[in-house]
N, C-alpha and C positions, 0 to 999 in steps of 0.2 A: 341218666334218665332213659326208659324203655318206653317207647310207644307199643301199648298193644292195643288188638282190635278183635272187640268179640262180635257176634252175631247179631248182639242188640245194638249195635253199634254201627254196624254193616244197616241193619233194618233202621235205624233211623234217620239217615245221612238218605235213604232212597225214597223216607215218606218226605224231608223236608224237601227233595227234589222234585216231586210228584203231586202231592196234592194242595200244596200252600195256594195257591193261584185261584182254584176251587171255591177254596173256605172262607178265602181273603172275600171273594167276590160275594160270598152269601151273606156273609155278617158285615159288609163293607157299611149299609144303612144305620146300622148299630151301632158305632163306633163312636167314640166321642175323637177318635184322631182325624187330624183335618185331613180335607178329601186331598191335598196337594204331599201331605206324608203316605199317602197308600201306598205301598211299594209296587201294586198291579196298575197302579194310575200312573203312574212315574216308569212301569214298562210299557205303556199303552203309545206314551210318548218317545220314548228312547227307539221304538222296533217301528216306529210308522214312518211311510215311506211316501206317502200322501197326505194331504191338510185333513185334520181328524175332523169329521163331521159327527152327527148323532144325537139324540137327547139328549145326555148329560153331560155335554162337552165342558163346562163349567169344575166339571172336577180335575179334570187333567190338568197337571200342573205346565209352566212353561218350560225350556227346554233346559234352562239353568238351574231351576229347581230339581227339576228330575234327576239332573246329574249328582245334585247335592243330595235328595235322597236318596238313592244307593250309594254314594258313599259315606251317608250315617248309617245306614242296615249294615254294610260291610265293616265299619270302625263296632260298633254292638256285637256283629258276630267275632270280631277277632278279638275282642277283648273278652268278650264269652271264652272261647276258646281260651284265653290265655290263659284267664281264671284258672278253667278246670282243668287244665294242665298241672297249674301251678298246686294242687290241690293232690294229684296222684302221687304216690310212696315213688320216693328211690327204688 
């Protein structure tokens, strides 16, 4: 098995680093996924270092949950990943 790495490859791996956070946050009202699976609700919680205050505090999930959603985003992308490994020629 050879891993290679093209350019579109290189450029996708820096948008999904870059602007997911962004987008998550425009279309978040949209969504029909509950406000406690938002993966930027679930970082809102994980990085705060103080009691979250604000409008919509109601979305933020608690501290357990949060944990549990990144690591369902995390088990989705590595089985994404495995997929389309498993998918490339010898």
């Amino acid at each position: 098995m050879s891993i290679s790495t093209t350019s579109g490859d290189v450029r996708c791996t820096a948008e999904i680093a870059c602007w997911p956070v962004p987008a998550a946050r425009a279309v978040e009202a949209y969504t029909r996924l509950p406000d406690w699976l938002v993966l930027t609700n679930a970082a809102d919680r994980l990085v705060a270092t103080r009691p979250l205050t604000g409008p919509h505090l109601d979305r933020i999930p608690p501290l357990g949950f949060a944990y549990l959603d990144l690591a369902l985003y995390l088990l989705v992308f590595l089985v994404a990943g495995a997929w389309r490994m498993s998918m490339d020629p010898d």
